[in-house]
KEKOL-964794 format. One record per residue: residue in one letter; x negated, y negated, z of N, C-alpha, C, O, CB in turn. Coordinates in pm, whole numbers, plus 32768, in hexadecimal, padded with zeros to 4 digits. Glycine has a CB too. Layout:
// residues N
AXYZXYZXYZXYZXYZ/...
//
This chain:
// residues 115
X5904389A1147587A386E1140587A37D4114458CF37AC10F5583338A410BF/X5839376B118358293718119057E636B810FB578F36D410A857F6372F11FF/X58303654110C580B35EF10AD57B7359B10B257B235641120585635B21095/X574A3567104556FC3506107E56F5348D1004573734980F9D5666354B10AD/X56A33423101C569033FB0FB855F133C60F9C55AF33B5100356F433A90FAD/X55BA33AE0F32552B33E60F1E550333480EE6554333050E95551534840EA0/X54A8332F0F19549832C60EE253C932CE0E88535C32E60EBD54C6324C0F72/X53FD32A00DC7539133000DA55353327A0D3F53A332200D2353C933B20D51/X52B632710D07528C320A0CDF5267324E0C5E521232A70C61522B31C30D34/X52A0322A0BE8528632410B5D522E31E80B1B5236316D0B2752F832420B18/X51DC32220AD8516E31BA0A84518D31CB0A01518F324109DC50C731D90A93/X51AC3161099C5189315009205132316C08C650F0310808A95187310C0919/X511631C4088F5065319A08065091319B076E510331A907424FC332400800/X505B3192074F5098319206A15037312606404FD830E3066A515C31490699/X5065312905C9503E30B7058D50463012059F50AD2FD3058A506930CE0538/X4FF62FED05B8500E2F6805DB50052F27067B50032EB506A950912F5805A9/X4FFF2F9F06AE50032F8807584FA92F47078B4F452F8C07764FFC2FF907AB/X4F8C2EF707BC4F072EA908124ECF2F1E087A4F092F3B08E24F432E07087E/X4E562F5A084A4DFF2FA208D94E022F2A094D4E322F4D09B94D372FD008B0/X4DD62EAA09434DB52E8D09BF4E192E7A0A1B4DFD2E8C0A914D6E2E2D09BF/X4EB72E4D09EF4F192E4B0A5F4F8B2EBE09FC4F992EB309824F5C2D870A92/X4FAC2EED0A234FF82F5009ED50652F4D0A2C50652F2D0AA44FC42FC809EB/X51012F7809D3515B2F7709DB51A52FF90A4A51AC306E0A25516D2F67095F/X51D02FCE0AC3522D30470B025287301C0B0852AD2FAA0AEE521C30860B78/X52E530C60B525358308B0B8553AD30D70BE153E131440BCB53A130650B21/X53B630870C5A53D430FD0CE2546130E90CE254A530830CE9538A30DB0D94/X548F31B10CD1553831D30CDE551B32080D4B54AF321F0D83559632370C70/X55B032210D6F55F532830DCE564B32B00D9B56A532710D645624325D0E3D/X563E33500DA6568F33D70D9E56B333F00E15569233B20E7A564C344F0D68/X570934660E0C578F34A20E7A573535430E2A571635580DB5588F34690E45/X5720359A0EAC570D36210EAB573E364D0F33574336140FA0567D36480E8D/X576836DA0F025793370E0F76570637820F7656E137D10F1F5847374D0F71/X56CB37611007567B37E7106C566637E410E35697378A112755FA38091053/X56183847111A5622387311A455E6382411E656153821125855F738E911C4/X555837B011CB550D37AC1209550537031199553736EE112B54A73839121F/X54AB36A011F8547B3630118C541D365711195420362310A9542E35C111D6/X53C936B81141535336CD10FA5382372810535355372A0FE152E6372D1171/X53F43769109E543837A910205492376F0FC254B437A70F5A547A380A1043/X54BB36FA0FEA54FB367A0FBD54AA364E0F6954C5363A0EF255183614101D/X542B36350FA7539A35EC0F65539D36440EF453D536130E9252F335F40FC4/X537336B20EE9536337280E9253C637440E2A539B376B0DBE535E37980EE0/X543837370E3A549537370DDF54D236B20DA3551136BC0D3A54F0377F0E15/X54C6364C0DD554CF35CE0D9E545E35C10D36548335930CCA54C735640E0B/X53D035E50D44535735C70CEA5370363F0C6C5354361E0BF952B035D90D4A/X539936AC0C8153AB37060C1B544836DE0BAC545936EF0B3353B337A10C74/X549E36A80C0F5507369C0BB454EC36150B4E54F8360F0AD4559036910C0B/X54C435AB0BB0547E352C0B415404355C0AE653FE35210A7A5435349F0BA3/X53B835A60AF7537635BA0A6853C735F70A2E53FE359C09F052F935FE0A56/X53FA36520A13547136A409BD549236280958549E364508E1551036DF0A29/X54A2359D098154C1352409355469350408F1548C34CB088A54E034BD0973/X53EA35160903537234DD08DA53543502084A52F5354E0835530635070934/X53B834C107BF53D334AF074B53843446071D536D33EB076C545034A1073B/X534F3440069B52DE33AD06955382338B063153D433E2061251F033B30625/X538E32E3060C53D332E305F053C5321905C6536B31CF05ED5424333C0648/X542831FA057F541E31600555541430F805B9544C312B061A54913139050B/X53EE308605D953E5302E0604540C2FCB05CA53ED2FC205535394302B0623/X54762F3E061B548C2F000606543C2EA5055A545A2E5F04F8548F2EEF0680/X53DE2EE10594538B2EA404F3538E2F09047C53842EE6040752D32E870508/X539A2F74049F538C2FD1040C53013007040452C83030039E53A62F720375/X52D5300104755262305804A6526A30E9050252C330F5055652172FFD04F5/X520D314C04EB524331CF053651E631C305A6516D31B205A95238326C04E1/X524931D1060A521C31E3069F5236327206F3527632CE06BF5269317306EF/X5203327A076B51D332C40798520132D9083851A532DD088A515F32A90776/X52A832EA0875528032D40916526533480941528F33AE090C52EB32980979/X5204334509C651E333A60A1651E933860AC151C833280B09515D33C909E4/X521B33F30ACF520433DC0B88517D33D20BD55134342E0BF9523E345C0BD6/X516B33380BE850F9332F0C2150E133430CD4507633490D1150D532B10BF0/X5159334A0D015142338E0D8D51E2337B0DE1524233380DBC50AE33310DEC/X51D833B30E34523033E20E7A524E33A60ED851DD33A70F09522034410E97/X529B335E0F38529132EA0FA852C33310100A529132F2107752CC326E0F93/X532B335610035369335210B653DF33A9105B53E433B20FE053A53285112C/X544E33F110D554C4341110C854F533F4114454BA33F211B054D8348C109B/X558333D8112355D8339811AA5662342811B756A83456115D563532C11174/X565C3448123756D534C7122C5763346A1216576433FC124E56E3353B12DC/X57C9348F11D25818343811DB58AB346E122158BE34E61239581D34021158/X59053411123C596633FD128F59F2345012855A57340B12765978337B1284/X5A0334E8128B5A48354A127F5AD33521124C5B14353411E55A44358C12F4/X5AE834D312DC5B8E34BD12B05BAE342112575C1233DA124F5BF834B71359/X5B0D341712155B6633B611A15B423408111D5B1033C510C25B2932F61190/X5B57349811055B2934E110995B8F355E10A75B7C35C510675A83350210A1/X5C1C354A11195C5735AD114C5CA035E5108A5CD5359910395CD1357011E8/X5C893663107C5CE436BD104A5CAA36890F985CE636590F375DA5369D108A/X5C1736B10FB15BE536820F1B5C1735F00EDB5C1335E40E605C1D36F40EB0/X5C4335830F2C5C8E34F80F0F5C2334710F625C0B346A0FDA5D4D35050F63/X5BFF342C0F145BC833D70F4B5C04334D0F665C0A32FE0F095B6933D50F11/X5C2C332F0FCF5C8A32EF100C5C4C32320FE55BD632140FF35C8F333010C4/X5CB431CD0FB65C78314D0FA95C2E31590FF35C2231BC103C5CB430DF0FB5/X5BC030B70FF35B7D30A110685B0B310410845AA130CF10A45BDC30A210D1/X5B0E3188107D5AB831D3106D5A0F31B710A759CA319110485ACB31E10FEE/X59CF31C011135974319710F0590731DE10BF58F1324211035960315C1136/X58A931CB104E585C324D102157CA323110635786328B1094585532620F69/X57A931BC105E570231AC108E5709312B10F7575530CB10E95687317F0FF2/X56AF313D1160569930CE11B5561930BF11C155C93105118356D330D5122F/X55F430621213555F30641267554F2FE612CA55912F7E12C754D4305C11F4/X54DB300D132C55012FC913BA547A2F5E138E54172F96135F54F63042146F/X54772EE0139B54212E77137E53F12E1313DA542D2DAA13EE54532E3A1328/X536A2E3C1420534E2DFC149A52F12D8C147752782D8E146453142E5C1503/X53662D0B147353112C93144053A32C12149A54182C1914BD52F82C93134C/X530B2B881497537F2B2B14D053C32AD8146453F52A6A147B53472AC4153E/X53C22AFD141853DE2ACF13A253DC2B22132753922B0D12C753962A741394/X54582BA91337546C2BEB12E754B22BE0124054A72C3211E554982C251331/X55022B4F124055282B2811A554A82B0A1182548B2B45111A55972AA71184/X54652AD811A153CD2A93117453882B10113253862B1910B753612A511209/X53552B67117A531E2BDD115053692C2010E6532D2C451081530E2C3011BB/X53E22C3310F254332C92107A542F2C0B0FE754352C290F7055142CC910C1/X542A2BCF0FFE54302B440F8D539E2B620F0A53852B720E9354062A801009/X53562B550FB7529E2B910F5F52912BF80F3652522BF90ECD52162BA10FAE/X52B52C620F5D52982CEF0F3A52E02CFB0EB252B92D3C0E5152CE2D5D0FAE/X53542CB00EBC53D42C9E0E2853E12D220DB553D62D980DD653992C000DAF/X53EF2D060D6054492D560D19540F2D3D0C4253D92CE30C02550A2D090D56/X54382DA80C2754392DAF0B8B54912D730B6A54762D410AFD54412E230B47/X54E72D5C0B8755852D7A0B7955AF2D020B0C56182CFC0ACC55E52D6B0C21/X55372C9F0B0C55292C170AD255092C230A3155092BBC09EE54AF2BC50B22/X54E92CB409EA54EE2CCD0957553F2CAF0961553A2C34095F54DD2D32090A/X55C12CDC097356522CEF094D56992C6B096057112C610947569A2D6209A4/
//
């Protein structure tokens, strides 16, 4: 069965959370199915399964939930040969039609800046 990887947008709520800009945070999972849409489908069911309220950096109880579903990419057979995922590996891509593609990925940026 083919591998994919899911790319999925989690929202924050809890105590303390700001309604007006609210806290997400977009992963990517690895599922194996037949089809993207079943990828879609089983990527969103296995991430809520997670969906535990639980402490926050502050000692406040929060809340993530899957706020939507984005794309799945089929992924690359023979770098997943024999249940082994080979270095290098690649799990997610995407094609970016701009003349000035660092520029755009710079803006769009990242959470990654809590940490």
């Amino acid at each position: 069965m083919p591998l994919y990887s899911v790319r999925l947008l989690n929202r924050c709520s809890g105590e303390g959370q700001p309604k007006r800009v609210p806290l997400y945070e977009e992963g990517i999972v690895l599922v194996h199915a037949r089809t993207h849409d079943g990828a879609k489908i089983k990527a969103k069911r296995i991430v809520a399964r997670r969906e535990i309220p639980c402490k926050n950096s502050c000692g406040s109880m929060v809340h993530w939930r899957v706020a939507e579903v984005y794309e799945s990419v089929e992924l690359f057979e023979d770098e997943f040969a024999n249940g082994k995922v080979k270095d290098g590996a690649q799990v997610y891509w995407r094609y970016i039609r701009s003349s000035n593609p660092g520029k755009r990925l710079k803006r769009e940026g990242t959470m990654n800046a809590l940490f």
